[in-house]
N, C-alpha and C positions, 0 to 999 in steps of 0.2 A: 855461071861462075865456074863449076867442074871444068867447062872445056878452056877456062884461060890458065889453068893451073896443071902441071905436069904432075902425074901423082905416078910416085914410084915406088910399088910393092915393095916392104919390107922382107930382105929371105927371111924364110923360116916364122914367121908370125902366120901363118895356114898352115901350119904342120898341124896334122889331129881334128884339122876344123870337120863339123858335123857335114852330112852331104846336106845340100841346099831341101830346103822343104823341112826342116827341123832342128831348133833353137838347143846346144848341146846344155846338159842339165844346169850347170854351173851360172847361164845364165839368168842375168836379175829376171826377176814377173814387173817388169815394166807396165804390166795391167792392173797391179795391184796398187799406183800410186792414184791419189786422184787427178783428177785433170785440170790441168787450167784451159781459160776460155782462148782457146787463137784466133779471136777476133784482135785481140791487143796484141798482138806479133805478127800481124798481117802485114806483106809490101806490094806494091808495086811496080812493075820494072817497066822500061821499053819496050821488051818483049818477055812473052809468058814464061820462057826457064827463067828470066829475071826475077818474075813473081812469086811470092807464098809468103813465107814466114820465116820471121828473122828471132833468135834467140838466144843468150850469152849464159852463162851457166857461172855459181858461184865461185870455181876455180879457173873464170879466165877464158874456157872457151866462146866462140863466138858462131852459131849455126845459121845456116840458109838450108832452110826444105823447100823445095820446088814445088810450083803447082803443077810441074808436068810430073807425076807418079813415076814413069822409066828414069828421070832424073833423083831425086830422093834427095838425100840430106848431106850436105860437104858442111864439117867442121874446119875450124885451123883456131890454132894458140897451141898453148904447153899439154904437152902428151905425155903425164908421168909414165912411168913402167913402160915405154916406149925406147928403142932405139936413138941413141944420139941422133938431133939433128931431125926427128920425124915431128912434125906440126902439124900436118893433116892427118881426118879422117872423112872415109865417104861410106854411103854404102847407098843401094836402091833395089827395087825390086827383082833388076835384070843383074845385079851385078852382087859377091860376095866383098863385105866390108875390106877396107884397104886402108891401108896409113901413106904417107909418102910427105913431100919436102915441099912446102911454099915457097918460092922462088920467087914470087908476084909482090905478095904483103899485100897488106890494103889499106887505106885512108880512111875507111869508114867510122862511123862514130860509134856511139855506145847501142849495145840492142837491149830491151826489154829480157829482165831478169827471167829464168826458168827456176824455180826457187827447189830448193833442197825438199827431198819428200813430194815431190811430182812430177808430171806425166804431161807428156804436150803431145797431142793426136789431131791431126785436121782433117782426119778421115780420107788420107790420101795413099795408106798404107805404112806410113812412116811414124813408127811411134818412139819416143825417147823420154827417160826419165832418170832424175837426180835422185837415187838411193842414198847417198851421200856429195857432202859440197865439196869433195875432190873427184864425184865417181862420176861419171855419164855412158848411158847405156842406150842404145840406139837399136831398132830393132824394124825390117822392110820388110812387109809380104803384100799380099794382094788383098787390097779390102776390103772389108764385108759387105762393103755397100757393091760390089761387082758382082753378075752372077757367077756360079760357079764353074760354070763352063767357060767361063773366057779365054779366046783361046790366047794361047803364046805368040810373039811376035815372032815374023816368018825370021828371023836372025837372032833372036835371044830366047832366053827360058825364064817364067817366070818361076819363083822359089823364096824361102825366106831364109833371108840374110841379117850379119848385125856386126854392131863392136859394141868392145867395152871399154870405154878408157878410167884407169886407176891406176894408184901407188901399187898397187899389190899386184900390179900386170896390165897391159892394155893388150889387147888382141883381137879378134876378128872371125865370125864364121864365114 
């Protein structure tokens, strides 16, 4: 899905961001919500970035997290505290979170709620939670089920990245 959608960094929304490998304070504890089961937000695609998990949040958003880890989780709907005009958000292990413009749209139907006050983890390093029904917090590193030495991909760096999207700011480490 990332690769049918052009995403075009917003200036100035990475200005301050933390360096990769550490979640700056301000950010929600996305581990403090409980978790729902993502067996019931499971999909599957034609091919594997097609697959994972599909989830809509009570302000509209609508997410795919990948069952490929380097891919991670592409939002799109209404991005308050965002720049005019920005619908998208991404982020994944290899990459620090990003907003940019859906050009594509999509036909899809409705996804399975992510409910206010929880946590969705499929243990792919991708975890996201609803602190609030306008807030969504998104958060990538490499996960616990990997050893520690794993090494980095001979062209990217693994690190932990995220966004926030909210009325009171959306932005991006």
């Amino acid at each position: 899905m990332r690769a049918l959608v052009p995403l075009v960094v917003a200036a100035g929304l990475l200005a301050g961001a933390a360096p990769a490998g550490a979640a700056p304070p301000e950010f929600p504890d996305v581990d403090a919500y409980p978790a729902v089961d993502p067996t019931a937000y499971q999909v599957f695609g034609a091919h594997p970035s097609m697959s994972g998990w599909v989830f809509s949040t009570p302000a509209g958003l609508r997410c795919q997290d990948s069952l490929i880890p380097d891919l991670g989780i592409f939002c799109r709907g209404p991005l308050p505290g965002s720049s005019s005009g920005i619908s998208t958000a991404s982020v994944s292990l290899t990459h620090a979170g990003e907003f940019g413009y859906d050009d594509v749209g999509s036909d899809v139907g409705p996804s399975p709620l992510l409910p206010t006050g929880s946590r969705f983890a499929a243990g792919n390093g991708v975890v996201c939670a609803v602190p609030a029904a306008d807030t969504l917090a998104c958060r990538a590193a490499k996960p616990d089920s990997w050893p520690a030495d794993t090494p980095d991909p001979p062209d990217r760096r693994y690190g932990e990245h995220g966004f926030v999207i909210s009325p009171a700011g959306s932005w991006t480490y």
